[in-house]
Every structure is written in C-alpha cells, then in structure tokens.
C-alpha positions as CSV (number, residue, x, y, z in Angstrom):
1,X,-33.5,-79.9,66.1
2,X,-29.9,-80.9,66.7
3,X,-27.0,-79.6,64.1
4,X,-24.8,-81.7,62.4
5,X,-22.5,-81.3,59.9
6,X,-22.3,-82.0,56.0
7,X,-19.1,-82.3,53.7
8,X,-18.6,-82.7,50.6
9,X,-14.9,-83.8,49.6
10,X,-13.1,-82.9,46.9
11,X,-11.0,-86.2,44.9
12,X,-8.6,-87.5,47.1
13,X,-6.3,-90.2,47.3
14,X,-7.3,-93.6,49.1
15,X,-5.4,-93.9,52.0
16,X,-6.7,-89.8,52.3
17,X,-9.8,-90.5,52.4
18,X,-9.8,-93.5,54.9
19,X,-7.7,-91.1,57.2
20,X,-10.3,-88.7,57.0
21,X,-13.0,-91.2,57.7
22,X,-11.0,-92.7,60.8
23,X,-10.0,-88.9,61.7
24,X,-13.6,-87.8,61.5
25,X,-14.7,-91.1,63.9
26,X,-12.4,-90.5,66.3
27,X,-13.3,-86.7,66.8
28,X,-17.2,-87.7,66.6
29,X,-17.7,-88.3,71.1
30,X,-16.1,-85.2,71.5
31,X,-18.5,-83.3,68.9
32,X,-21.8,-85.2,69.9
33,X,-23.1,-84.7,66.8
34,X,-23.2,-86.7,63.5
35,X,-21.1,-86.2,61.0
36,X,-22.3,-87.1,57.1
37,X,-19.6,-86.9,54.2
38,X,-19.3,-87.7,50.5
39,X,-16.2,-87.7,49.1
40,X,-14.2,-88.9,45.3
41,X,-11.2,-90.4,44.4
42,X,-8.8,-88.7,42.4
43,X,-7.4,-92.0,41.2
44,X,-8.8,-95.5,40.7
45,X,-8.2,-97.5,44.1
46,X,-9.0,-100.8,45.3
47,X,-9.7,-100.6,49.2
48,X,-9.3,-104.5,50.8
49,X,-11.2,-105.5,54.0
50,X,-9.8,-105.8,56.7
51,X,-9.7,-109.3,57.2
52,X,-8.6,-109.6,53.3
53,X,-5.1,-111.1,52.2
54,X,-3.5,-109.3,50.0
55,X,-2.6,-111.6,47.8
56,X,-5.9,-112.0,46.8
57,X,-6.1,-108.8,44.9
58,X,-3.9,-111.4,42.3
59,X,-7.3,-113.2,41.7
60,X,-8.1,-109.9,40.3
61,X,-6.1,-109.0,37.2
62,X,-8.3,-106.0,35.9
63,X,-7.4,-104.1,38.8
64,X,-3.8,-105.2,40.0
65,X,-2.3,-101.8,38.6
66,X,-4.6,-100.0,40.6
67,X,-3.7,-97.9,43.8
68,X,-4.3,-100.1,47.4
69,X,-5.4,-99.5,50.6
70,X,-6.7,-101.5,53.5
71,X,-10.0,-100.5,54.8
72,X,-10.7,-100.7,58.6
73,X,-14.2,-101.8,58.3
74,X,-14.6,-105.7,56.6
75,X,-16.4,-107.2,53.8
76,X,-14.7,-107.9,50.1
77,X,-12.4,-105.4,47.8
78,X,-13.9,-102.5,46.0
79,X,-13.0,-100.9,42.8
80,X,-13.4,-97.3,43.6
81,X,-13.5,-94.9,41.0
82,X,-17.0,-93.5,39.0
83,X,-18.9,-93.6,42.2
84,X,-20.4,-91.7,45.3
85,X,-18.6,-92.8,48.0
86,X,-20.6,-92.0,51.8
87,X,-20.0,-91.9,55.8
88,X,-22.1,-91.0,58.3
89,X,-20.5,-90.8,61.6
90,X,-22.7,-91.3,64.9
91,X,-22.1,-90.5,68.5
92,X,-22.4,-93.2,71.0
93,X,-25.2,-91.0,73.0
94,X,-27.4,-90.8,69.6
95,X,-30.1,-93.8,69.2
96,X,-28.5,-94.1,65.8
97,X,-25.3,-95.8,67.1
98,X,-27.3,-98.2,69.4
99,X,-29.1,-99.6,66.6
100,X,-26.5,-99.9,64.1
101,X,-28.7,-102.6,61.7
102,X,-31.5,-99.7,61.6
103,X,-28.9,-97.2,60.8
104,X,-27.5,-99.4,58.2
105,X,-31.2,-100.2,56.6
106,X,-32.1,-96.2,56.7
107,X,-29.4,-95.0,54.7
108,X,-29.8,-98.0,52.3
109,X,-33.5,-97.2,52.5
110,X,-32.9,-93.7,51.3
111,X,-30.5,-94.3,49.0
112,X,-33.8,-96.4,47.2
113,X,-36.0,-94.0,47.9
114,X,-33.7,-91.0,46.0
115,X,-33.4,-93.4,43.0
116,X,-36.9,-94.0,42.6
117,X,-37.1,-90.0,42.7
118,X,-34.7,-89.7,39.4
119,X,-36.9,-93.1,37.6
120,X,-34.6,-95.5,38.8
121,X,-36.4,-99.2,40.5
122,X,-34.2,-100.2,42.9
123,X,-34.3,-102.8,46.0
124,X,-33.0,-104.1,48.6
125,X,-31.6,-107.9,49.3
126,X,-34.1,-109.6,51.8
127,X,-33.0,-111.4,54.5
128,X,-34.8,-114.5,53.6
129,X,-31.9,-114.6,50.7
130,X,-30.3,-118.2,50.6
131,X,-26.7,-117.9,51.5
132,X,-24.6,-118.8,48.1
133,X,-20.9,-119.4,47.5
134,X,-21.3,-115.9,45.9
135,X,-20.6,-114.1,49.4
136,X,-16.7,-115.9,49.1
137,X,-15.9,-113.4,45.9
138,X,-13.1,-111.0,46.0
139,X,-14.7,-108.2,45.3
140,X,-17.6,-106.9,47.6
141,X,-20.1,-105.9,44.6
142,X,-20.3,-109.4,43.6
143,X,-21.3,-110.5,47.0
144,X,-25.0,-110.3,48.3
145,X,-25.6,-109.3,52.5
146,X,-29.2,-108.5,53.6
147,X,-29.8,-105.2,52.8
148,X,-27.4,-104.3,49.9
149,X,-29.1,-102.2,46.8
150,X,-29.8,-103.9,43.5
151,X,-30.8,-102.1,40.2
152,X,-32.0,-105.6,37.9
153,X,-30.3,-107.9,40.1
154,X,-27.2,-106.0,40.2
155,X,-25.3,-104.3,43.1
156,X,-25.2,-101.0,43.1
157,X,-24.8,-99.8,46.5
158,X,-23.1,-101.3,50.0
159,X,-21.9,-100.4,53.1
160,X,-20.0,-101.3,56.6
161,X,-19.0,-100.5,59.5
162,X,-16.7,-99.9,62.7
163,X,-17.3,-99.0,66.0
164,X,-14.4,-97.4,67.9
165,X,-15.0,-97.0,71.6
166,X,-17.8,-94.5,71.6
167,X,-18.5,-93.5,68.0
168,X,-20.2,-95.4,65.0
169,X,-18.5,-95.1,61.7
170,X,-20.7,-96.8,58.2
171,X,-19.1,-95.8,55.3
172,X,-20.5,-97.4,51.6
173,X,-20.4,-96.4,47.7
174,X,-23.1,-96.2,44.9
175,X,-21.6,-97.2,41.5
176,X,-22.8,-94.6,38.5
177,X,-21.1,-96.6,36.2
178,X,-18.5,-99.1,35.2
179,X,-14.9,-99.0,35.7
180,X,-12.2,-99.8,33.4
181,X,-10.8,-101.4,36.2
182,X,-13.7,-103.9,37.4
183,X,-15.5,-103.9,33.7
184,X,-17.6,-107.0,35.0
185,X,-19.6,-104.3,37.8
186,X,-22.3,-102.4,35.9
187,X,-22.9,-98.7,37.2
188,X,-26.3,-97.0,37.2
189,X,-25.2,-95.3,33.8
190,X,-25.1,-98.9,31.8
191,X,-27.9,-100.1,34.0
192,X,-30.7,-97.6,33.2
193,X,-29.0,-95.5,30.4
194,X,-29.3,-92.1,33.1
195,X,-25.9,-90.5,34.2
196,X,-26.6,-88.4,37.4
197,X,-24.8,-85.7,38.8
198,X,-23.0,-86.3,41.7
199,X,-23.7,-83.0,43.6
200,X,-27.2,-83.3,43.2
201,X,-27.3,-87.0,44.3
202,X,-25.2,-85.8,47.5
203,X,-27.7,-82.9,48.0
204,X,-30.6,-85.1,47.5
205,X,-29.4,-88.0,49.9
206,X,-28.1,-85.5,52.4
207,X,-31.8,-84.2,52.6
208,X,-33.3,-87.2,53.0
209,X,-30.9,-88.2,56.1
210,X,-31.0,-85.1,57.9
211,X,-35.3,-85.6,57.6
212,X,-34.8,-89.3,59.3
213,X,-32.3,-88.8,61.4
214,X,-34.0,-85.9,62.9
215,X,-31.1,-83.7,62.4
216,X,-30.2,-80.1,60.5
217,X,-27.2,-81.3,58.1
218,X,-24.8,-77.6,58.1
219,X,-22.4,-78.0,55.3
220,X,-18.5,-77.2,56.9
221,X,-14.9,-78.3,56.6
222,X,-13.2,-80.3,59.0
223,X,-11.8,-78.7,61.7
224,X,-7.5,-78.3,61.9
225,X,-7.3,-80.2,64.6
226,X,-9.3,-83.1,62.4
227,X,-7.3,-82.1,59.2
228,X,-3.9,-82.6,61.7
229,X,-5.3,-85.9,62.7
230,X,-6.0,-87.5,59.5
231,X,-2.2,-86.1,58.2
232,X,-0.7,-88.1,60.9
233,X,-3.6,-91.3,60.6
234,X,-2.5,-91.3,56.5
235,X,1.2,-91.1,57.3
236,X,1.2,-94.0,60.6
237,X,-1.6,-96.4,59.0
238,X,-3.0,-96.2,55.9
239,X,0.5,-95.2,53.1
240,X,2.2,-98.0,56.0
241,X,2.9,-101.4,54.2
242,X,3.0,-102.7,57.6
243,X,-0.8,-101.7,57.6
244,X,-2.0,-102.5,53.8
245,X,0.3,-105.5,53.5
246,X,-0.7,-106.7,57.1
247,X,-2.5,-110.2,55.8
C-alpha cells in the first residue's frame, strides 16, 4: 500500500491557509503521493471564488467586517469560522486525479458515511435536482450542486477544485455550527443538538479515505521547502489586493 501523508493544521489565517493549500499542490507531482489536510482559522474569514466580484461581499452585511481572501478554486463566498475545513491533494499519475467527479463523490460519500457513524442522517444532492435561482446566491452554503451534503435540507458540507498542470487540488468545509457572522447557515450543533470534536472527526474521516483511496495516511508536517513556498505564495498572491480585489 502506498504512503501518503496526513496533517492536521493548527488555526491559521486565511490567506495562510490558501497558501498552504496552493503550496502543498504545487509540491504534490514531485512527491507522487497524496496529500490530505485539515486545518482551522484563527479568525473568522470570508474566502470569495474566484470568479466572484468583490463588491458582492456588500450584499452580505453580516460578514463585511470579516477578514477576505480570494480563493483559487470557484463557486460562491464562505463564512469560515466553527468548521472543519479539508484538502486532499492528488497526483496526476493516481486514478484519483483522472476521475475528479469520483474523487469529489468519495470524500462527500465518506463525509455521510462518518456522520451516520456519530447518529447524524445526512445526504447527498442528486443530480436529478432542478436547477433553481438558488445556485446565483452569494454565499456558497445557500447554493445547491450535485453532490453537496445536507443534514434536513440544509448544507452542511461542499467542496471544489483546481487542477494545476499535473496535480489535483479539492479542498471543502463541514459546518459544526453557526457563525455569528453568517447567522442564517445552521451548523451540525443547531441541526441535530450534537457538538463533535474536531480531532476525532479529522481522525475518523482520515480513516475512512486512506481505506478508499487505497492508501496508508502518515501524519507529518510540511516540508521547509513547502513551508518557504507558501511564505512567499501568502506574501505575492493571497495578502495582494491586486489578487483579492482582482474582480
């Protein structure tokens, strides 16, 4: 069985933690193996999507005191703060990266699967879903794609992706519960009443993806030469207004 690596983050700033992710991407062909992460905020932090203007985060008044940063994957703002945020990092010469749908269905798949674990019913949009003005919203947890994760006809959990020449990053987030900051987004906790631990959920869905994806998840720190990489990615892209102000 192939190795790959596990990390678990500690909170970190936004434009950190996208550096990281686009960091970890970029070193991923050169490793050939997968990387999985989970990582925290230490501040609440609206991410846009790429293609978003960023005047739209005026629509938005509950979170327009909030940190910002541009993502580089698309799809509509999130409100990150009481959540488990996820990538997964995939080598162009894994199967994994060549069927990035699949890749995007397991990982939503287990995340269902873990939930029904802890008590928790959860499901995923179908793809016979009628399209609805909903998928226009500003922020991505009021839109509905084929294969998001609903708890009562809520979102809880989403994800995207970017490729970048021969490397697959998907990176998502699974609310626990509300913020102050996007009060009209229930969490898990004011959903079904349970608050979960966020080590053990990263253990538990760690487990589950290392079983599917036929790999042995070692936990490890980035390497310098990734920590070096995401310094200068932070400093050049994501703290540039010429990057988060871009549209």
């Amino acid at each position: 069985m192939p190795l790959s690596r596990l990390m678990i983050d500690s909170p970190a700033t936004g434009s950190w933690n996208m550096a990281m992710d686009q960091a970890l991407l970029e070193s991923t062909d050169l490793r050939k193996a997968i990387t999985l992460r989970f990582y925290r905020w230490s501040e609440p932090t609206l991410s846009l999507g790429y293609f978003q203007r960023v005047d739209e985060r005026e629509s938005h008044l509950a979170s327009r005191d909030c940190s910002l940063v541009r993502r580089s994957s698309g799809g509509g703002a999130i409100m990150h703060d009481h959540e488990l945020t996820y990538s997964i990092c995939v080598p162009e010469s894994n199967r994994w990266s060549k069927t990035s749908d699949r890749l995007y269905d397991l990982v939503h798949h287990q995340i269902i699967e873990m939930l029904a674990e802890l008590g928790i019913q959860a499901k995923s949009v179908a793809d016979s879903q009628p399209a609805s003005n909903q998928n226009q919203s500003f922020l991505c947890f009021e839109r509905r794609t084929p294969g998001d994760v609903l708890v009562a006809e809520s979102k809880i959990g989403g994800s995207a992706q970017r490729r970048l020449r021969n490397a697959l990053l998907q990176h998502g987030s699974l609310l626990l519960r509300k913020s102050g900051y996007a009060p009209e987004l229930p969490g898990l906790a004011e959903l079904t009443g349970k608050s979960l631990a966020y080590e053990d959920l990263c253990h538990r869905l760690a487990e589950r993806l290392g079983t599917e994806l036929k790999t042995e998840l070692k936990q490890q720190l980035p390497t310098k030469s990734e920590l070096e990489s995401a310094k200068r990615i932070q400093e050049q892209r994501f703290l540039a207004a010429t990057w988060n102000r871009k549209r």
